[in-house]
C-alpha positions as CSV (number, residue, x, y, z in Angstrom):
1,X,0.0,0.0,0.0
2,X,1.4,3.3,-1.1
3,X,1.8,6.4,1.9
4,X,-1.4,7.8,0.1
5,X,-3.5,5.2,-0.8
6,X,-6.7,4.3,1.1
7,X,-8.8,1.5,-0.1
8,X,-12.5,1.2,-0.4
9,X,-14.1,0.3,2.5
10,X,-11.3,1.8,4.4
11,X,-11.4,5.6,5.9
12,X,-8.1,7.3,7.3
13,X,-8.1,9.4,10.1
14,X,-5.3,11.3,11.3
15,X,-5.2,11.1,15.1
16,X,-6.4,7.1,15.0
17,X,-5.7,5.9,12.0
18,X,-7.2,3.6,9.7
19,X,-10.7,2.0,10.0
20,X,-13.2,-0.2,8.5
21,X,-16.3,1.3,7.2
22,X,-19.7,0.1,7.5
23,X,-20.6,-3.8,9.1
24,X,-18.4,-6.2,8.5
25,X,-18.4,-10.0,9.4
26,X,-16.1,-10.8,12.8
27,X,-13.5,-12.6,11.2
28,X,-12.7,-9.7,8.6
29,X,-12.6,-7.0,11.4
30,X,-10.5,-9.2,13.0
31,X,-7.9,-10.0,10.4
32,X,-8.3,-5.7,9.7
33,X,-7.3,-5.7,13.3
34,X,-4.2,-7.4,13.2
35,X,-2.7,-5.5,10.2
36,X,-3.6,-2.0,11.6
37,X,-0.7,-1.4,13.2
38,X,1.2,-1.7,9.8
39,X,-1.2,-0.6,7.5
40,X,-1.4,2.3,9.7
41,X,2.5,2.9,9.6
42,X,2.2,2.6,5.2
43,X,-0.2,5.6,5.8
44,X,2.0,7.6,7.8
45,X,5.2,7.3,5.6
46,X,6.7,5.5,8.3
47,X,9.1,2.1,7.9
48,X,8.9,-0.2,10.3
49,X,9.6,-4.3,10.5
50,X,8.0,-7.6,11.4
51,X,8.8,-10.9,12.0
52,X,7.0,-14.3,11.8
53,X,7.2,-17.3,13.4
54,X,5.6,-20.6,13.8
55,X,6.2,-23.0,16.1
56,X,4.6,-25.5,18.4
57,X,3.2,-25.3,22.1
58,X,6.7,-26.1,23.1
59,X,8.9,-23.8,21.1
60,X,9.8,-26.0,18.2
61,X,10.0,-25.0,14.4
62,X,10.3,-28.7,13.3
63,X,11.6,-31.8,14.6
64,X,14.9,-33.1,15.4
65,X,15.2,-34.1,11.6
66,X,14.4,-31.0,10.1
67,X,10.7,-31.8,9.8
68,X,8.6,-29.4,9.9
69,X,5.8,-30.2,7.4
70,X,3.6,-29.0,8.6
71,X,3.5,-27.0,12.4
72,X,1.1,-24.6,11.7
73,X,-2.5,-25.0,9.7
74,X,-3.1,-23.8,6.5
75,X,-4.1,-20.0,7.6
76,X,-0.8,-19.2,8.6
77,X,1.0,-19.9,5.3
78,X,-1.9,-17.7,4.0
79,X,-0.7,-15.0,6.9
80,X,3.1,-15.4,5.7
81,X,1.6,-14.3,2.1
82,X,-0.4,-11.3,3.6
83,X,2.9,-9.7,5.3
84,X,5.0,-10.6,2.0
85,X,2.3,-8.7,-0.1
86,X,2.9,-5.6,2.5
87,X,6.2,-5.0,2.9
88,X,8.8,-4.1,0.8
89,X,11.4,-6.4,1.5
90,X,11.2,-10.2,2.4
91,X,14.0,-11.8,4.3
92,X,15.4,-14.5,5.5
93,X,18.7,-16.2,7.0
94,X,20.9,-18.9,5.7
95,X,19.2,-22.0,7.2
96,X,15.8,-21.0,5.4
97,X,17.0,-20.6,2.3
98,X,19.6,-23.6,2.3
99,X,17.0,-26.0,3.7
100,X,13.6,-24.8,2.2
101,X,14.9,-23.0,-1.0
102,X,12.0,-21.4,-1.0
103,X,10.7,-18.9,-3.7
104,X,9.4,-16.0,-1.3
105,X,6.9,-14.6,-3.6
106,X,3.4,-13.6,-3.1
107,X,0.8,-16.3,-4.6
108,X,-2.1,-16.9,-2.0
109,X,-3.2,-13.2,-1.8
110,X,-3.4,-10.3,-4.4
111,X,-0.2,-7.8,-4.1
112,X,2.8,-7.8,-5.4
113,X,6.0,-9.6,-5.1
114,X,8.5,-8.1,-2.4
115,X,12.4,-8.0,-2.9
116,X,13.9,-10.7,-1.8
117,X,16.7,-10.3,0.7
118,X,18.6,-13.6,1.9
119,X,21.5,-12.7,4.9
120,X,24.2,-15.1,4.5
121,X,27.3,-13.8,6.7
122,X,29.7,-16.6,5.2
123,X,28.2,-17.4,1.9
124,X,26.6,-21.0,2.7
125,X,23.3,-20.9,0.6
126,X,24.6,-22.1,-3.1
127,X,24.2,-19.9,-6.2
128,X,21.9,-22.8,-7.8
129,X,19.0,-21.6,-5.2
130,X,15.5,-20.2,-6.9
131,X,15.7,-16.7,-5.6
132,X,19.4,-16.2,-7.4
133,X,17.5,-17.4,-10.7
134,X,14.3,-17.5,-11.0
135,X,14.1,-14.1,-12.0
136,X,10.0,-13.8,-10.1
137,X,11.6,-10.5,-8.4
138,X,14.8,-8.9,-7.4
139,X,16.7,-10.4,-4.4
140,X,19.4,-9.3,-2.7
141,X,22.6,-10.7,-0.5
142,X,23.9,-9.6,2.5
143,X,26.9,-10.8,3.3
144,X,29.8,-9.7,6.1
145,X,32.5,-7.4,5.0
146,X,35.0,-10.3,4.7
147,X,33.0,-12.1,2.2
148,X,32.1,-9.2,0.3
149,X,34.6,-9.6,-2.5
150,X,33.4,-13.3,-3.1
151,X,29.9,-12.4,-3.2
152,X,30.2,-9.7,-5.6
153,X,32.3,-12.0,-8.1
154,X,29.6,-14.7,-7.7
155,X,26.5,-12.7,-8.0
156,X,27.3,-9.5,-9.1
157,X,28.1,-5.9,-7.4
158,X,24.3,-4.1,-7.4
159,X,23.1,-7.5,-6.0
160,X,25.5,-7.2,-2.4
161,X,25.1,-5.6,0.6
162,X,27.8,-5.9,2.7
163,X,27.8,-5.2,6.8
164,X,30.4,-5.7,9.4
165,X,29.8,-8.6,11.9
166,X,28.9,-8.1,15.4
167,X,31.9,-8.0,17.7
168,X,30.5,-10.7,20.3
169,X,29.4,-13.1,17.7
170,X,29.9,-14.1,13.4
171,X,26.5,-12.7,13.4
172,X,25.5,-9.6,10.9
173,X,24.7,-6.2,13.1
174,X,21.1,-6.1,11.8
175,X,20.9,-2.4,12.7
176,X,23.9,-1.8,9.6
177,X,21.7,-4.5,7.3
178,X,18.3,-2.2,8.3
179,X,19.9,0.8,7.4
180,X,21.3,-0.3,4.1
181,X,17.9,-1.6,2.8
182,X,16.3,1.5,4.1
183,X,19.2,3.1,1.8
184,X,17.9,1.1,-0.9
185,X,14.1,2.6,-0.6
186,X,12.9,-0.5,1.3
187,X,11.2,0.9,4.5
188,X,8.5,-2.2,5.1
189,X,10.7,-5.1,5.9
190,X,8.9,-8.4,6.8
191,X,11.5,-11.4,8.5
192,X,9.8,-14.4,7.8
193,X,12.7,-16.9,9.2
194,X,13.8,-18.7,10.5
195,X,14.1,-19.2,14.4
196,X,17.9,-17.9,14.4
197,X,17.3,-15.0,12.1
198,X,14.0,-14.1,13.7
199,X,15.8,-14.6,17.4
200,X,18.4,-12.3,16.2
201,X,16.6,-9.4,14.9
202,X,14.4,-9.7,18.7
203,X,18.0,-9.8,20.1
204,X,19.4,-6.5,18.6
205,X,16.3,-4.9,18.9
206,X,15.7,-4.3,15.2
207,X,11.3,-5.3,14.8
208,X,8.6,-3.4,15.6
209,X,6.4,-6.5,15.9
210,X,6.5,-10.0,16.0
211,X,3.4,-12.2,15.0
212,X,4.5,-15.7,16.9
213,X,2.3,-18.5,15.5
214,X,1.5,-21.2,18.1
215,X,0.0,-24.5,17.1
216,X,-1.8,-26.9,19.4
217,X,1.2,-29.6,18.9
218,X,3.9,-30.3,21.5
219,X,6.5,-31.9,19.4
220,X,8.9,-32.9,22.5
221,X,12.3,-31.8,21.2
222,X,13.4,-30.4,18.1
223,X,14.5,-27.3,16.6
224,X,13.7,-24.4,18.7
225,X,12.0,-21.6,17.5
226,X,11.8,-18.1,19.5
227,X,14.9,-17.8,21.9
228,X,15.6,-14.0,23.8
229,X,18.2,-13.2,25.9
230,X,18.1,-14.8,29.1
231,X,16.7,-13.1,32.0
232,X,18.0,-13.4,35.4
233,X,15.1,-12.4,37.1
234,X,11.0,-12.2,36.3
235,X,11.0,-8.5,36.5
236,X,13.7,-7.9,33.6
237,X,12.0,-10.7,31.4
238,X,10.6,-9.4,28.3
239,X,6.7,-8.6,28.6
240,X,5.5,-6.4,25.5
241,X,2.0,-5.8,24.8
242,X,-0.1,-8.6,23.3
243,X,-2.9,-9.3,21.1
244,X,-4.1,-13.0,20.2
245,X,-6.3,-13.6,17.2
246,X,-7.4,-17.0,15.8
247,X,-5.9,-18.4,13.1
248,X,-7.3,-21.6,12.1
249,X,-6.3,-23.5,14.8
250,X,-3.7,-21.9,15.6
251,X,-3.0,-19.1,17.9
252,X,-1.4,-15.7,16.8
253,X,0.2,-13.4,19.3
254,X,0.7,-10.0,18.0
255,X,3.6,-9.0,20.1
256,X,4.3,-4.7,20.1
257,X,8.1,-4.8,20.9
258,X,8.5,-1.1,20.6
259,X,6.3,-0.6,23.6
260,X,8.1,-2.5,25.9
261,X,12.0,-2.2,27.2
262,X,14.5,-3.7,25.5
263,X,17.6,-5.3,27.1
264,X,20.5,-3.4,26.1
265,X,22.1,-6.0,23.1
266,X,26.0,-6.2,23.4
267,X,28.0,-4.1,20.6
C-alpha cells in the first residue's frame, strides 16, 4: 500500500488511524485488526519491520530431523503471504533458504511480489537456489565485510550488501543491514525466518512486531523456534504488549516490541 493510498471500504483518520467502514463480518474485522498497526504505519510514511514465526506449544520449528511439514494449519501460510504482499522487502537467513529453498513470492493473496533479501554472513546458501534465478523479483545478498569480494564475483556488485559482523558473535549487526535496505528505498521489511534469524533481529532490537504463531502440537524436542536473551530475574523478562487472534487452529500473538523495554544487546 502506497503512503497515500486508502482503499475502499477503508477511511483514514489522522489522530487514529485507519478504520473499516460500515458492518463487517467478525472474522474480517479481526484479520483488519491485526494489520492495523502496519497498515497504519504505510499511511503515515513511516518504515517499520516484522517478523513471523511458527512453532509448536513447546517452542519447536520442526523436529529433530528438520521436519517441519507441517507445524502450523493452513491459515498461517496464507498469513506469511499477507505480510509478504505488505512489505517491501522479504528476508530471511541462511538455514531458510539452504533448507527450504523457497521462492518467497506472493501467490495466496493479491499484491505484489517483495524483494527478496537472503542474509548469509559466510556465503553458505549455493548460487543454484530459486531466488538467485528465478528471475519472479529482485533479491538481494547480505553478506559480512570479509565475504564481500566473493559475493560480488559470484552474483554481481548491485546484487550485495555488505555489513560488518557483530563484535561478540559471526552474526550480521542487523541495525547496519536495516539501514542499508532502508538506503535502498525499502522501508516495510517483513523477517519471515527462520528461528535464528527471527531470534536475532528480537535480540538486537531491530522489529517493531512480531506475530509468533503457536499450534496446538507439543512436538517434544526439536528445533527451537523463538529464543531471547536470558533473563535473570521475572521482572527484567521481556513482557511487550499482546494481542491474540485465531488463526485456524492456531494461535497468533501480535507482540508490540517497541512498547516495551528492550535489554540493552551487546555491541
Amino acid at each position: 500500500m502506497d503512503a497515500v493510498d486508502v482503499p475502499a471500504g477503508v477511511v483514514w483518520h489522522e489522530a487514529t488511524g485507519h478504520a473499516l467502514q460500515g458492518d463487517h463480518d467478525p472474522g474480517a474485522q479481526a484479520l483488519f485488526d491485526l494489520l492495523k498497526p502496519l497498515l497504519d504505519g504505510c499511511r503515515r510514511g513511516a518504515g517499520w519491520a516484522v517478523g513471523q514465526l511458527g512453532q509448536s506449544l513447546d517452542g519447536c520449528i520442526a523436529t529433530h530431523t528438520g521436519d517441519s511439514c507441517f507445524v502450523n494449519g493452513p491459515e498461517g501460510l496464507v498469513h506469511v503471504h499477507r505480510l509478504r504482499a505488505l512489505c517491501d522487502a522479504v528476508i530471511v537467513g541462511a538455514g531458510t533458504a539452504s533448507l527450504d529453498n523457497p521462492q518467497l513470492t506472493t501467490r495466496r493473496v493479491p499484491g505484489p511480489n517483495a524483494t527478496r533479501v537472503l542474509l548469509d554472513p559466510s556465503l553458505r546458501v549455493p548460487a543454484s537456489a530459486r531466488i538467485f534465478n528465478d528471475d519472479l523479483a529482485p533479491t538481494l545478498l547480505v553478506c559480512g565485510n570479509d565475504r564481500r569480494t566473493e559475493a560480488e564475483a559470484r552474483f554481481g556488485a548491485a546484487r550485495v550488501i555488505a555489513v560488518a559482523r557483530r563484535t561478540d558473535s559471526r552474526m550480521l549487526a542487523l541495525p547496519a543491514v536495516v539501514e542499508a535496505l532502508h538506503a535502498r528505498g525499502l522501508q516495510r521489511l517483513f523477517v519471515e525466518g527462520g528461528g535464528i534469524t527471527v531470534s536475532e533481529f528480537v535480540r538486537q532490537d531491530c522489529l517493531d512486531r512480531l506475530h509468533l504463531i503457536l499450534a496446538p502440537v507439543l512436538i517434544g524436542g526439536g528445533q527451537r523456534g523463538l529464543t531471547v536473551q536470558p533473563a535473570t530475574a521475572m521482572r527484567d523478562a521481556l513482557r511487550p504488549p499482546a494481542r491474540t487472534f485465531a488463526l485456524g487452529g492456531d494461535v497468533l500473538w501480535d507482540l508490540d516490541l517497541r512498547a516495551a523495554p528492550m535489554p540493552n544487546p551487546q555491541p
